[in-house]
N, CA and C atoms of all chains as a GROMACS GRO file, in nm:
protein
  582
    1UNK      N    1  -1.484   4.006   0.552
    1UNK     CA    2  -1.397   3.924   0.638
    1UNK      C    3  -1.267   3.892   0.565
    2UNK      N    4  -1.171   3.902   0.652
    2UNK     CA    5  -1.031   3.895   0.586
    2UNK      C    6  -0.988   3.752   0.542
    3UNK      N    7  -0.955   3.697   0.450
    3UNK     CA    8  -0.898   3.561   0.473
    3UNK      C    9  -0.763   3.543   0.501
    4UNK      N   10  -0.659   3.644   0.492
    4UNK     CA   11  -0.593   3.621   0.629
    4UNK      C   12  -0.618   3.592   0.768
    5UNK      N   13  -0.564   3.472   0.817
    5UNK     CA   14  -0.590   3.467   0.976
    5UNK      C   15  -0.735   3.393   0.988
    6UNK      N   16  -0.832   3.406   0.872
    6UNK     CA   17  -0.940   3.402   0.901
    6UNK      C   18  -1.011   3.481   0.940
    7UNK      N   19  -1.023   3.610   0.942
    7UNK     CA   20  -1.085   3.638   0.993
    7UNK      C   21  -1.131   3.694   1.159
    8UNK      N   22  -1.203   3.833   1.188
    8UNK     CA   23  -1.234   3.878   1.335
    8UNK      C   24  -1.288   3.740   1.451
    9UNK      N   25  -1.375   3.643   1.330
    9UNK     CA   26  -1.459   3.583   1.406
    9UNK      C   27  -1.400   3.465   1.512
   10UNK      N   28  -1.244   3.436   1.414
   10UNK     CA   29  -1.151   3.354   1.517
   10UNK      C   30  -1.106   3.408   1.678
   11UNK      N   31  -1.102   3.529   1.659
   11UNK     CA   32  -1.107   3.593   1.772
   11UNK      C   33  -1.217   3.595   1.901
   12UNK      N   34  -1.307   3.559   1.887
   12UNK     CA   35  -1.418   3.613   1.951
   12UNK      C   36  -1.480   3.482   2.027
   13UNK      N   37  -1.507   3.492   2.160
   13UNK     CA   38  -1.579   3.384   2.213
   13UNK      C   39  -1.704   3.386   2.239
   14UNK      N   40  -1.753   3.331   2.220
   14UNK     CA   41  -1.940   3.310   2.247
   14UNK      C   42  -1.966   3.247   2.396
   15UNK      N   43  -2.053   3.347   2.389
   15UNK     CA   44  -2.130   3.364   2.544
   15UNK      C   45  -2.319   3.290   2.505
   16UNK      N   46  -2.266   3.151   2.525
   16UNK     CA   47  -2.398   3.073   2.548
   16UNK      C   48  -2.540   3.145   2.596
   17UNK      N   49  -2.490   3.223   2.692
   17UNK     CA   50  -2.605   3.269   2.741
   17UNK      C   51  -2.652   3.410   2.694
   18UNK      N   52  -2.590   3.458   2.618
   18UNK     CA   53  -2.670   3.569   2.501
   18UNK      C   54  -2.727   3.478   2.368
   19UNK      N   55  -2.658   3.386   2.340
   19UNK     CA   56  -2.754   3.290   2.217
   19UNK      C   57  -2.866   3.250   2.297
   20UNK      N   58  -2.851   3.205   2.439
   20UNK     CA   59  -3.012   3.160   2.479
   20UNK      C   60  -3.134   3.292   2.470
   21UNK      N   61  -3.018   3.426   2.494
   21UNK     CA   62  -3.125   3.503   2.472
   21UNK      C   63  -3.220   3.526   2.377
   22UNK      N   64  -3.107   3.533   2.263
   22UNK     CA   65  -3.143   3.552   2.154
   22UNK      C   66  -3.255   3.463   2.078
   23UNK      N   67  -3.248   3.327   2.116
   23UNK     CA   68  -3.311   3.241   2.128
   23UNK      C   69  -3.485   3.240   2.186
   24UNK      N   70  -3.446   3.262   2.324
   24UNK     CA   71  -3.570   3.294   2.352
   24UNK      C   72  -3.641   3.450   2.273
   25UNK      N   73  -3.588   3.521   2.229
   25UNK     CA   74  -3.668   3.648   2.200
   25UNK      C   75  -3.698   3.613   2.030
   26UNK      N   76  -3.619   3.507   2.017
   26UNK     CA   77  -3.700   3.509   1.852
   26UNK      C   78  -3.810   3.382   1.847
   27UNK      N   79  -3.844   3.277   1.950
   27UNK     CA   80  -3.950   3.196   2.001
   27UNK      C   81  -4.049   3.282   1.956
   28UNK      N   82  -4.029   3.422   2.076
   28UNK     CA   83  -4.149   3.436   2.128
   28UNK      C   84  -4.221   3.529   2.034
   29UNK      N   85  -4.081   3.593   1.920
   29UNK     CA   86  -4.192   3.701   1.797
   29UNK      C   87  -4.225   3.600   1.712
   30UNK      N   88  -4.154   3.464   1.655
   30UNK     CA   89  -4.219   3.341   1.612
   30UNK      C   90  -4.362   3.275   1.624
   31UNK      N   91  -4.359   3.278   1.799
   31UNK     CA   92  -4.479   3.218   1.826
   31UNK      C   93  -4.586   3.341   1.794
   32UNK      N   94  -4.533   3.463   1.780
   32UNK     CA   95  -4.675   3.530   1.824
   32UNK      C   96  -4.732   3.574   1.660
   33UNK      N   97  -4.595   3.571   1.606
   33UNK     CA   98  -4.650   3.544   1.448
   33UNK      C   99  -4.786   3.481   1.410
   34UNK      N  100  -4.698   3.308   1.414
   34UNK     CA  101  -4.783   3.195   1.433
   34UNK      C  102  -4.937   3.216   1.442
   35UNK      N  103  -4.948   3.312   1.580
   35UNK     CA  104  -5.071   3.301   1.628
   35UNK      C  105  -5.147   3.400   1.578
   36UNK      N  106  -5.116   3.512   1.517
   36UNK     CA  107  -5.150   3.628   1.487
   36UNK      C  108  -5.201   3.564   1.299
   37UNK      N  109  -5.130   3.462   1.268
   37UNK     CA  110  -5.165   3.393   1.092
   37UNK      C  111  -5.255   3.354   1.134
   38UNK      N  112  -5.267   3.254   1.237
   38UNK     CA  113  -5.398   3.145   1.244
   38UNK      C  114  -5.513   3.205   1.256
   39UNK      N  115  -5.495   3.285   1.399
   39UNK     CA  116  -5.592   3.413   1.461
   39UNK      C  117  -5.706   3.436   1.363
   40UNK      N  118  -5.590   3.532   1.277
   40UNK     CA  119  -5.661   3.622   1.157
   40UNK      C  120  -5.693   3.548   1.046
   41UNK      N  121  -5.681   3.448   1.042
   41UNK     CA  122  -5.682   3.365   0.946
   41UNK      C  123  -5.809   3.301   0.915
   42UNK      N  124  -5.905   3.238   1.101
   42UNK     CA  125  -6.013   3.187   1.108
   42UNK      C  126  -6.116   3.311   1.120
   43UNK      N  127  -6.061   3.402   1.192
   43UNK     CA  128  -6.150   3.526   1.208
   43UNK      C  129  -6.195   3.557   1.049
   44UNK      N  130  -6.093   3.580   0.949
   44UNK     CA  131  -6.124   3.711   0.859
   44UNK      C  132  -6.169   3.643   0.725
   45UNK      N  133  -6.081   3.491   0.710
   45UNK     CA  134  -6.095   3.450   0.541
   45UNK      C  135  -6.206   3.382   0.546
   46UNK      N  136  -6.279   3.365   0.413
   46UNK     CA  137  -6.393   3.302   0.415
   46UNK      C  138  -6.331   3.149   0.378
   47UNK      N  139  -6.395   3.034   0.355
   47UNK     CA  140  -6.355   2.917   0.379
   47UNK      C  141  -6.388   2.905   0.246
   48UNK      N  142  -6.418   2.982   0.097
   48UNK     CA  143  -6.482   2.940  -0.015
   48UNK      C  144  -6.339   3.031  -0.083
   49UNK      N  145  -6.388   2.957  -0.205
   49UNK     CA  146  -6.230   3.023  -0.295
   49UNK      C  147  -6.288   3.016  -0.449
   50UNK      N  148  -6.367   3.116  -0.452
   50UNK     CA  149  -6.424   3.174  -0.576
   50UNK      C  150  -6.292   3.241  -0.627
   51UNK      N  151  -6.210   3.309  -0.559
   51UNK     CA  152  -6.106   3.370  -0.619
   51UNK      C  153  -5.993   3.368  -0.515
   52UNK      N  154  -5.809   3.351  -0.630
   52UNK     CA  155  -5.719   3.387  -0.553
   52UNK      C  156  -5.679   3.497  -0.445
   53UNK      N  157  -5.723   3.584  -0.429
   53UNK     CA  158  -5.750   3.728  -0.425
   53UNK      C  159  -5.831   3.682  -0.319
   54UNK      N  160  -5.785   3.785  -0.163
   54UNK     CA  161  -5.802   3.871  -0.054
   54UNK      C  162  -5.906   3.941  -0.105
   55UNK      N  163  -6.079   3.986  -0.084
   55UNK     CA  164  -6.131   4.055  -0.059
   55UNK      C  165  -6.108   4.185   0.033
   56UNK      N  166  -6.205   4.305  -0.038
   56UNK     CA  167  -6.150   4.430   0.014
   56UNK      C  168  -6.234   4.384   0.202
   57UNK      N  169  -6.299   4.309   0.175
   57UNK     CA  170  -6.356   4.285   0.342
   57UNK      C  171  -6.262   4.191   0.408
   58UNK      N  172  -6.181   4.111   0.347
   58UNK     CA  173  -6.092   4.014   0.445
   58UNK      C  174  -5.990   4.087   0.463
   59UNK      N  175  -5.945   4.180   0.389
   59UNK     CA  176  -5.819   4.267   0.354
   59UNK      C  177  -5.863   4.338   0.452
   60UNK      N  178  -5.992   4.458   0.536
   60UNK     CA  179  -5.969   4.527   0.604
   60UNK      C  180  -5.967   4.460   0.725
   61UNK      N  181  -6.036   4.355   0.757
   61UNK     CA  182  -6.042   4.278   0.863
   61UNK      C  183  -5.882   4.215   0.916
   62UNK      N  184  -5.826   4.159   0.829
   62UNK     CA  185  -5.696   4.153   0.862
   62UNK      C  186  -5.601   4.255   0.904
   63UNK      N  187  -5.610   4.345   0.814
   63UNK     CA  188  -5.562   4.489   0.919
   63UNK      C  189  -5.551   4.513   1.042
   64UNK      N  190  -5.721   4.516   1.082
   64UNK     CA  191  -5.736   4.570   1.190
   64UNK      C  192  -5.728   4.420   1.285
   65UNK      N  193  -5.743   4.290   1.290
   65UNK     CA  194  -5.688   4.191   1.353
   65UNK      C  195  -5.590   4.182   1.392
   66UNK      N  196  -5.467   4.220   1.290
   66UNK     CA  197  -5.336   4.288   1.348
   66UNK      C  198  -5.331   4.355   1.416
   67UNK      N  199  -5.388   4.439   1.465
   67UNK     CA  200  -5.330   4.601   1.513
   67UNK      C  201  -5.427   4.564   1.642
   68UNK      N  202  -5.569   4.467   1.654
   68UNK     CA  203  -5.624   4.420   1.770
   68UNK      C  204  -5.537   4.377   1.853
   69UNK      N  205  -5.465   4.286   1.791
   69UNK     CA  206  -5.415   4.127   1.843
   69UNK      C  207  -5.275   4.185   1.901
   70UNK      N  208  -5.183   4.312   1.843
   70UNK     CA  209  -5.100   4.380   1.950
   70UNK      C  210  -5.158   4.455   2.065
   71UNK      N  211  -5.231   4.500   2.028
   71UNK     CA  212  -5.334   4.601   2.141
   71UNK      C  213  -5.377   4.488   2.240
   72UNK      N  214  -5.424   4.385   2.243
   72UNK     CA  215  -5.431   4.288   2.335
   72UNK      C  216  -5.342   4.254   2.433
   73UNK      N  217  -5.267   4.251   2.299
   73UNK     CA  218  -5.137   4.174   2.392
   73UNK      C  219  -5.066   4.306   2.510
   74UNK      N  220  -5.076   4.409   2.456
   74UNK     CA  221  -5.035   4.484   2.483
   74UNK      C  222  -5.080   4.541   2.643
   75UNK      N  223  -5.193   4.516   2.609
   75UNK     CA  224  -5.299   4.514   2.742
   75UNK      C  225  -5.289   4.447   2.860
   76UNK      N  226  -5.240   4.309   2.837
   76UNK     CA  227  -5.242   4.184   2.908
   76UNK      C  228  -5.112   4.198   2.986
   77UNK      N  229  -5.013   4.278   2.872
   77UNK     CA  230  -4.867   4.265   2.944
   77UNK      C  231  -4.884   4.375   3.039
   78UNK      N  232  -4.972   4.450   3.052
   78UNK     CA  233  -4.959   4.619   3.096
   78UNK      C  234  -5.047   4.568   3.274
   79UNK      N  235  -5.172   4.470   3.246
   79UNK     CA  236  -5.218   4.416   3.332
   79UNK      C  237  -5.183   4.308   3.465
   80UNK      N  238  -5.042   4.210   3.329
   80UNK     CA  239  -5.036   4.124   3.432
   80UNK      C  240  -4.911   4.193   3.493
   81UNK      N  241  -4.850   4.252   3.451
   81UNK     CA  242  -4.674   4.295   3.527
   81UNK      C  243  -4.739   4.354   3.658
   82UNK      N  244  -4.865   4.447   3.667
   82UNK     CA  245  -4.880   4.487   3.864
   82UNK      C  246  -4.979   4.354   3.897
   83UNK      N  247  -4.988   4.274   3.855
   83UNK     CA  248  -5.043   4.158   3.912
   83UNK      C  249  -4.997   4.075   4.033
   84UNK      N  250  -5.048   4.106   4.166
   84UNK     CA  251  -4.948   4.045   4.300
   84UNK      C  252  -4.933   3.889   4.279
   85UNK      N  253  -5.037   3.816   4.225
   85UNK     CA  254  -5.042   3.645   4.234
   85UNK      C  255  -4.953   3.632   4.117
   86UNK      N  256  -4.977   3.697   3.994
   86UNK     CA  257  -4.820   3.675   3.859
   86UNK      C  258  -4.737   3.789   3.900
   87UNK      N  259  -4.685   3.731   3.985
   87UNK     CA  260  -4.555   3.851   3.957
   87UNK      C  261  -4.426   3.836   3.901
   88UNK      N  262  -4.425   3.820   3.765
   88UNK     CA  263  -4.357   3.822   3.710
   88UNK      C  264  -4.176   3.925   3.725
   89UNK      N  265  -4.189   4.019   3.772
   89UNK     CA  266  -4.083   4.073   3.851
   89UNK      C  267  -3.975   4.030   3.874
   90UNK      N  268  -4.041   3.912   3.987
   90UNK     CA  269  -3.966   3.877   4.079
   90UNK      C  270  -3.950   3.691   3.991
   91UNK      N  271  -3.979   3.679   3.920
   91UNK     CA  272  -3.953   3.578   3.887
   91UNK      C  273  -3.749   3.549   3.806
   92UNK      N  274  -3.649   3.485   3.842
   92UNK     CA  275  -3.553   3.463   3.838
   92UNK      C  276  -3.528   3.480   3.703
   93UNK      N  277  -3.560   3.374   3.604
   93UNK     CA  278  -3.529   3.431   3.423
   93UNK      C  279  -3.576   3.536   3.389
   94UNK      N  280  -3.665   3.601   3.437
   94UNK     CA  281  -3.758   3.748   3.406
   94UNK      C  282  -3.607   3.860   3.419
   95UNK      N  283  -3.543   3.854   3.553
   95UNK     CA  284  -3.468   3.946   3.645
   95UNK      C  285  -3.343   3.946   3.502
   96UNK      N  286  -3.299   3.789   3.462
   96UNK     CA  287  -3.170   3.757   3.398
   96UNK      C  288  -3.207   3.832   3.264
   97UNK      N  289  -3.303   3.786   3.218
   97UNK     CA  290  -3.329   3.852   3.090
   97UNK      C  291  -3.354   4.000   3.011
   98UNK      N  292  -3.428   4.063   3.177
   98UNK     CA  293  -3.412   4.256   3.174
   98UNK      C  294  -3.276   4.282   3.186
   99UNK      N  295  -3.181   4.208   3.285
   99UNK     CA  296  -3.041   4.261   3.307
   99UNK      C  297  -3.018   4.246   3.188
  100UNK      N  298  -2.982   4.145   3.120
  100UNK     CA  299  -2.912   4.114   2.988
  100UNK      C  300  -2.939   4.208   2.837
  101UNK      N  301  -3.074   4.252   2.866
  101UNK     CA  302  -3.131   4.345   2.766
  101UNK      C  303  -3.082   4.454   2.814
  102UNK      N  304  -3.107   4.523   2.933
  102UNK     CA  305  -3.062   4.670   2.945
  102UNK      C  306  -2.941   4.679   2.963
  103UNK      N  307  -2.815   4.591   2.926
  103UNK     CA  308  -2.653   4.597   2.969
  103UNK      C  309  -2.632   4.695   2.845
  104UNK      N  310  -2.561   4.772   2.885
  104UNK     CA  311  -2.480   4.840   2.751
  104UNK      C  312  -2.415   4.756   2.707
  105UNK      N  313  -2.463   4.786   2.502
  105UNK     CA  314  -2.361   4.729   2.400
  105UNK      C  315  -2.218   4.718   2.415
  106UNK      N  316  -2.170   4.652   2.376
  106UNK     CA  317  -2.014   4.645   2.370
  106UNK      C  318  -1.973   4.670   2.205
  107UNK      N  319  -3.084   4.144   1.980
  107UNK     CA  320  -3.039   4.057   1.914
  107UNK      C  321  -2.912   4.087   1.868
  108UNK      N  322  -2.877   4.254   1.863
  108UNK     CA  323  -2.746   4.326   1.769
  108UNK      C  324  -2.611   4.292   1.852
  109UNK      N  325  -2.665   4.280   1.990
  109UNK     CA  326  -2.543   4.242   2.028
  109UNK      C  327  -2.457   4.103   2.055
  110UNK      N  328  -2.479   4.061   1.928
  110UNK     CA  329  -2.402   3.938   1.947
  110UNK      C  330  -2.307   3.930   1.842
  111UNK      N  331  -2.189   3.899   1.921
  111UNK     CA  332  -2.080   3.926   1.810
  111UNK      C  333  -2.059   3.873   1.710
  112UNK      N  334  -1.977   3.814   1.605
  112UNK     CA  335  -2.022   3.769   1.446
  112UNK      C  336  -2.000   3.619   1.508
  113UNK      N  337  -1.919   3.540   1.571
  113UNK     CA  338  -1.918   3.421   1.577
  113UNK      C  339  -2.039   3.381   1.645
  114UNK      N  340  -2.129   3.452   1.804
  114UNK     CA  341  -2.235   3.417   1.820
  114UNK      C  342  -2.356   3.444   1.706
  115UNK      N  343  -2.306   3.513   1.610
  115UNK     CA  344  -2.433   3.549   1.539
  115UNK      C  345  -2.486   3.388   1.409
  116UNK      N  346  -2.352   3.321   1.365
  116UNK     CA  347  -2.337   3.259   1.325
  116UNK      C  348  -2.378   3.127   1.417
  117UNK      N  349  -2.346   3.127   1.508
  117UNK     CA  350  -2.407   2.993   1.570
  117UNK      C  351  -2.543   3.035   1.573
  118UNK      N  352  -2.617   3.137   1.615
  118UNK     CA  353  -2.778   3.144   1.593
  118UNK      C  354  -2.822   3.158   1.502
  119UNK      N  355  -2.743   3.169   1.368
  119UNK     CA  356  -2.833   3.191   1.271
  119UNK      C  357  -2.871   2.965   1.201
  120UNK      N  358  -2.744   2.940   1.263
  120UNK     CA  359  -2.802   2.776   1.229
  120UNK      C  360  -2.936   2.728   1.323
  121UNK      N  361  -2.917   2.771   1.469
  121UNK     CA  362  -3.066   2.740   1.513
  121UNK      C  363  -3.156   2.789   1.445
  122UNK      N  364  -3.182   2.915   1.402
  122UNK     CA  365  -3.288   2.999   1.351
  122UNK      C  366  -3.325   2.895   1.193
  123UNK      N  367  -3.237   2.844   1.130
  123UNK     CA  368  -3.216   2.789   1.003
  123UNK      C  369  -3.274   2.653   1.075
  124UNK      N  370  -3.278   2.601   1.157
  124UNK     CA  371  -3.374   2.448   1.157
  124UNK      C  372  -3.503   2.486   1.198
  125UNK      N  373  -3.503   2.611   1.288
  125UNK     CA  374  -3.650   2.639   1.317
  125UNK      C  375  -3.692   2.690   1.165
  126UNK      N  376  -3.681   2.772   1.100
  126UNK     CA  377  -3.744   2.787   0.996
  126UNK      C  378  -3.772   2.679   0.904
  127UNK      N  379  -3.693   2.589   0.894
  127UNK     CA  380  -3.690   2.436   0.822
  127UNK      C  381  -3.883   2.366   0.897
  128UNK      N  382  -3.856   2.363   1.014
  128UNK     CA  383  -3.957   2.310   1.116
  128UNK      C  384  -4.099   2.382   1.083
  129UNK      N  385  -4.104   2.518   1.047
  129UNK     CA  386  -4.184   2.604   1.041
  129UNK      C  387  -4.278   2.552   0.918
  130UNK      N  388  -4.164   2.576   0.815
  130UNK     CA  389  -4.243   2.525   0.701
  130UNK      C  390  -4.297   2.429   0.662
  131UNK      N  391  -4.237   2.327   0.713
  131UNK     CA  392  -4.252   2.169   0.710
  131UNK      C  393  -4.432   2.151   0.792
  132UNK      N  394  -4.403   2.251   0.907
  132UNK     CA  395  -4.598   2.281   0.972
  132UNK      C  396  -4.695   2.341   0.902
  133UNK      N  397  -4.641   2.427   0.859
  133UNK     CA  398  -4.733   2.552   0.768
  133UNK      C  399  -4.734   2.439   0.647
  134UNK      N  400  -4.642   2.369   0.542
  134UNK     CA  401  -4.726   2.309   0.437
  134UNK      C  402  -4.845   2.205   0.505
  135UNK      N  403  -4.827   2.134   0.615
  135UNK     CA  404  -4.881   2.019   0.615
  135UNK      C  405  -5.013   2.090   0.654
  136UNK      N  406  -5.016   2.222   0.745
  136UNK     CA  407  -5.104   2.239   0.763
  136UNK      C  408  -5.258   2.333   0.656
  137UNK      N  409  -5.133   2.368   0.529
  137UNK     CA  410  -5.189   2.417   0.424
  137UNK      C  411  -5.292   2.299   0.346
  138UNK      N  412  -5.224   2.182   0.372
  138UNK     CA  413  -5.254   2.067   0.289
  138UNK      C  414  -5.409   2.018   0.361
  139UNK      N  415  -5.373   1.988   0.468
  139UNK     CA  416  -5.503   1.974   0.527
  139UNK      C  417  -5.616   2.084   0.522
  140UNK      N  418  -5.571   2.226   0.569
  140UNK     CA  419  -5.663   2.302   0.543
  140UNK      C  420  -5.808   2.300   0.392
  141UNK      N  421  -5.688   2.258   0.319
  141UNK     CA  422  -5.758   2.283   0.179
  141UNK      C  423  -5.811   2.175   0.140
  142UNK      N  424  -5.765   2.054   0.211
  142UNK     CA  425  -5.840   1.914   0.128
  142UNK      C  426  -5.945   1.918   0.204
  143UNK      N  427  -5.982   1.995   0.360
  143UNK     CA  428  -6.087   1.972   0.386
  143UNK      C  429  -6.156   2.057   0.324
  144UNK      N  430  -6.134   2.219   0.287
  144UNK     CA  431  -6.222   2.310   0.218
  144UNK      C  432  -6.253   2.229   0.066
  145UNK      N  433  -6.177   2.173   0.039
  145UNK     CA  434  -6.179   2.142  -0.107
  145UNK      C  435  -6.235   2.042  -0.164
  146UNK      N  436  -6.150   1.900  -0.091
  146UNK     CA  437  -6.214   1.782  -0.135
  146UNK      C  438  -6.328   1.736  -0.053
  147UNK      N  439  -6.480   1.696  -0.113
  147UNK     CA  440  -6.535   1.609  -0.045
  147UNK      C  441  -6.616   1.522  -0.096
  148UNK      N  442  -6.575   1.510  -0.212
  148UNK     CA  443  -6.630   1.393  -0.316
  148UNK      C  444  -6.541   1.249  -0.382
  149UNK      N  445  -6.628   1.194  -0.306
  149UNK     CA  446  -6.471   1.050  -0.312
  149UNK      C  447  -6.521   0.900  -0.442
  150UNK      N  448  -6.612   0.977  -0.522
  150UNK     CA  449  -6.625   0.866  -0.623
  150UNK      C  450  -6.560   0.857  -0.729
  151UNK      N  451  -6.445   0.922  -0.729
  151UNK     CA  452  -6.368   0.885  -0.787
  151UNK      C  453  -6.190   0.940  -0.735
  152UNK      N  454  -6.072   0.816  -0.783
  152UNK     CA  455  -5.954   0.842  -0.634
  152UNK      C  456  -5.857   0.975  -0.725
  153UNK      N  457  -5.885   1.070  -0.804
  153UNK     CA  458  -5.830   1.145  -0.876
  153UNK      C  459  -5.918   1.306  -0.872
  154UNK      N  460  -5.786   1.394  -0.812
  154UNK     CA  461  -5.883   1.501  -0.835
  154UNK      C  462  -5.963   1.568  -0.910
  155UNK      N  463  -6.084   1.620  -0.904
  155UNK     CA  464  -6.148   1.686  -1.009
  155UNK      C  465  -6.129   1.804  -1.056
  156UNK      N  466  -6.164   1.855  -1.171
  156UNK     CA  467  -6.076   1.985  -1.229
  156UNK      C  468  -6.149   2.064  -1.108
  157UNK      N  469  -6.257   2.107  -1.062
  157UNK     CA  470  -6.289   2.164  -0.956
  157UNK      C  471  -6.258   2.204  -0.838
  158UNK      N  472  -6.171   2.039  -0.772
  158UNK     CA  473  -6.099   2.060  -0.675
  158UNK      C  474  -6.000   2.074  -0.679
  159UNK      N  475  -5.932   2.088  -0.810
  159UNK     CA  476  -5.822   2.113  -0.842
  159UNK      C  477  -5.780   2.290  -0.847
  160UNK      N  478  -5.887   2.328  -0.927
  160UNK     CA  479  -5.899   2.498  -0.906
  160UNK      C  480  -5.895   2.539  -0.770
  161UNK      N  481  -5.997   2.472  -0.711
  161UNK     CA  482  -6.003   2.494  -0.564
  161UNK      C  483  -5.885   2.494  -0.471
  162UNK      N  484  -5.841   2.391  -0.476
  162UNK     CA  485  -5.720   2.391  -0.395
  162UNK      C  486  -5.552   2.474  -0.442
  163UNK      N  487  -5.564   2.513  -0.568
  163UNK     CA  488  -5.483   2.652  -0.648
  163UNK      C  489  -5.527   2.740  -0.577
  164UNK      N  490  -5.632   2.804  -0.563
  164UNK     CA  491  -5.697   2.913  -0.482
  164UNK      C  492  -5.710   2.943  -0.379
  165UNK      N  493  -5.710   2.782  -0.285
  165UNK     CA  494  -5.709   2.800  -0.159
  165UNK      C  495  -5.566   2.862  -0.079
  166UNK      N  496  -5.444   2.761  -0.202
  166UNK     CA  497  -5.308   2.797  -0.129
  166UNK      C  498  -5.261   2.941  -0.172
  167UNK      N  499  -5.318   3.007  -0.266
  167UNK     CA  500  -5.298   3.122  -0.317
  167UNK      C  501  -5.289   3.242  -0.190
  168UNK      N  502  -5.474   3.143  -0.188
  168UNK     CA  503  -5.533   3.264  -0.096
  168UNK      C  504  -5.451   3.325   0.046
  169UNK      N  505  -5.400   3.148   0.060
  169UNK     CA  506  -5.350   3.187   0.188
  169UNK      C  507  -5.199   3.240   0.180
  170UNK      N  508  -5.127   3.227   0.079
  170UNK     CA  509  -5.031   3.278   0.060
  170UNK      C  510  -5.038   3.442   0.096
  171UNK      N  511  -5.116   3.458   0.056
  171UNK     CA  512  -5.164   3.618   0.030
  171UNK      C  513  -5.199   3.688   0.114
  172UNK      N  514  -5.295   3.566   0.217
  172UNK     CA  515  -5.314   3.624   0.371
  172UNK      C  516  -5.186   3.604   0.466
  173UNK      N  517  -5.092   3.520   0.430
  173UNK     CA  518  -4.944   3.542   0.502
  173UNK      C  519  -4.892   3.667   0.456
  174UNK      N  520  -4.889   3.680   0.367
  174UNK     CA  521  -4.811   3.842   0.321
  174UNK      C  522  -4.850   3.937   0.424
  175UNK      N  523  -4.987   3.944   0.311
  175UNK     CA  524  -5.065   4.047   0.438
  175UNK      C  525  -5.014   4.102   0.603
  176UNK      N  526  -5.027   3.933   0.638
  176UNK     CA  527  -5.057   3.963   0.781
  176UNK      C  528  -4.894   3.965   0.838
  177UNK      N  529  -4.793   3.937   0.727
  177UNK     CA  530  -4.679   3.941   0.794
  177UNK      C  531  -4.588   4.149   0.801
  178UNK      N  532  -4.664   4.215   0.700
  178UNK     CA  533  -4.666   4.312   0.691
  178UNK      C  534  -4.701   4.412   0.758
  179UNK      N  535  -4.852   4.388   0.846
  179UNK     CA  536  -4.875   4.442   0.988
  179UNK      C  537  -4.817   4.380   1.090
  180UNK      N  538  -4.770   4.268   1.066
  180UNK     CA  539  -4.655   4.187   1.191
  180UNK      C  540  -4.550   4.284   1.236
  181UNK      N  541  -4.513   4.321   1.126
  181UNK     CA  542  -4.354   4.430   1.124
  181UNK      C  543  -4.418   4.554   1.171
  182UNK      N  544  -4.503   4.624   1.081
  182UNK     CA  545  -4.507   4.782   1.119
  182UNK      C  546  -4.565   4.777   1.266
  183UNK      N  547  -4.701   4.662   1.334
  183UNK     CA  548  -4.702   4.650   1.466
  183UNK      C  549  -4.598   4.668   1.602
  184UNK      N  550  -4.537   4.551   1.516
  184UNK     CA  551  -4.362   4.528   1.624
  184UNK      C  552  -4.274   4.627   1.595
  185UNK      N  553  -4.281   4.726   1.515
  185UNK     CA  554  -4.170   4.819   1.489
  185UNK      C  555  -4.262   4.971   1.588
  186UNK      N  556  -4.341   4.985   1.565
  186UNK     CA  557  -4.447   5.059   1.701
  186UNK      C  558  -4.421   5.033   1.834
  187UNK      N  559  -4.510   4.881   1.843
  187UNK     CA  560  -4.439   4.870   1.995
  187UNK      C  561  -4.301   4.870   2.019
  188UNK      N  562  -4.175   4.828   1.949
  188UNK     CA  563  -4.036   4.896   2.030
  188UNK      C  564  -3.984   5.009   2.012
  189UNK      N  565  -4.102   5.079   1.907
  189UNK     CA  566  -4.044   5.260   1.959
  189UNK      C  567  -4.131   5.280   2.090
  190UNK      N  568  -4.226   5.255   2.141
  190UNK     CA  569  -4.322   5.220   2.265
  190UNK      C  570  -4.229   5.209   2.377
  191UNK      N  571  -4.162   5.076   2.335
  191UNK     CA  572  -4.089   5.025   2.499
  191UNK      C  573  -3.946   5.093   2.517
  192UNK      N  574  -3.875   5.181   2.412
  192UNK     CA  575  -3.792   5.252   2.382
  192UNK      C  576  -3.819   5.385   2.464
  193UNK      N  577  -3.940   5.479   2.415
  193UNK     CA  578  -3.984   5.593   2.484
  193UNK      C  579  -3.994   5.580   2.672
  194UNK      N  580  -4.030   5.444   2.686
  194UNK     CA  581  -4.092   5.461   2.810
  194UNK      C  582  -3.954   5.462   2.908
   0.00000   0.00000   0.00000
């Protein structure tokens, strides 16, 4: 960035409603983080601490808890989108948020 | 997320900077509890014992270790599914 002028960034106006996007899409890999630590967390570790150290059995279990816990999700999203009672589709922020994702870059 | 130009990128990276503040501030408290319940349950005396003291080194270790872990299939997962929603 130049310190003449300051800089491109003086130039440029912000569009509130791409930060909300942005916003909402890092919630939701946040939350699913979150849930994917805890998840695997009660599923796989043992509750005793003979040692610092991940066992080769909590270690594979966590693996594959991961790779469940997208496959789930993955499932659910694949299930509920032709769902007539969730129809997510047609729901108004659903519509704003595909437009806003599939706009060509600038 | 790429398309936001450097001044919007800068205003989200301060939200992103209190949520992560928020994050951690949950994850210790909830480390803390986790482990005093695995750890402590002997109250005759108000000072930890070298025992629960190991214990609770081990416990936050452990879980340190299971965050790594699991933040590592977090990525290569999510980097799958958006070559996934990319193809389709």
């Amino acid at each position: 960035m130049s310190l003449f002028l300051g800089g491109q960034a003086q130039f440029q106006n912000v569009d509130p409603e791409k930060i909300k996007l942005a916003d909402i899409q890092f919630d939701a890999q946040n939350l699913m983080f979150k849930k994917l630590l805890s998840k695997c967390n009660t599923k796989c570790i043992a509750r005793e601490y003979g040692e610092a150290d991940l066992n080769t059995g909590e270690q594979s279990c966590v693996d594959r808890c991961a790779e469940k816990f997208f496959k789930t999700n993955r499932l659910m999203g694949e299930t509920l989108q032709y769902n007539r009672q969730f129809n997510i589709q047609k729901m108004p922020d659903y519509q704003k948020v595909q437009s806003m994702l599939h706009q060509p870059k600038n | 997320m790429d398309q936001l130009n450097v001044k919007e990128q800068q205003q989200f990276q301060q939200i992103v900077e209190q949520k992560q503040m928020k994050d951690f501030m949950r994850l210790y408290s909830n480390l803390v509890s986790r482990c005093f319940d695995d750890c402590v349950n002997d109250f005759t005396t108000g000072s930890l014992t070298t025992k629960e003291t190991t214990c609770i080194m081990k416990c936050s270790e452990k879980f340190l270790k299971h965050s790594e872990r699991v933040g590592q299939r977090f990525q290569e997962q999510n980097a799958l599914l958006m070559q996934n929603m990319q193809n389709r």
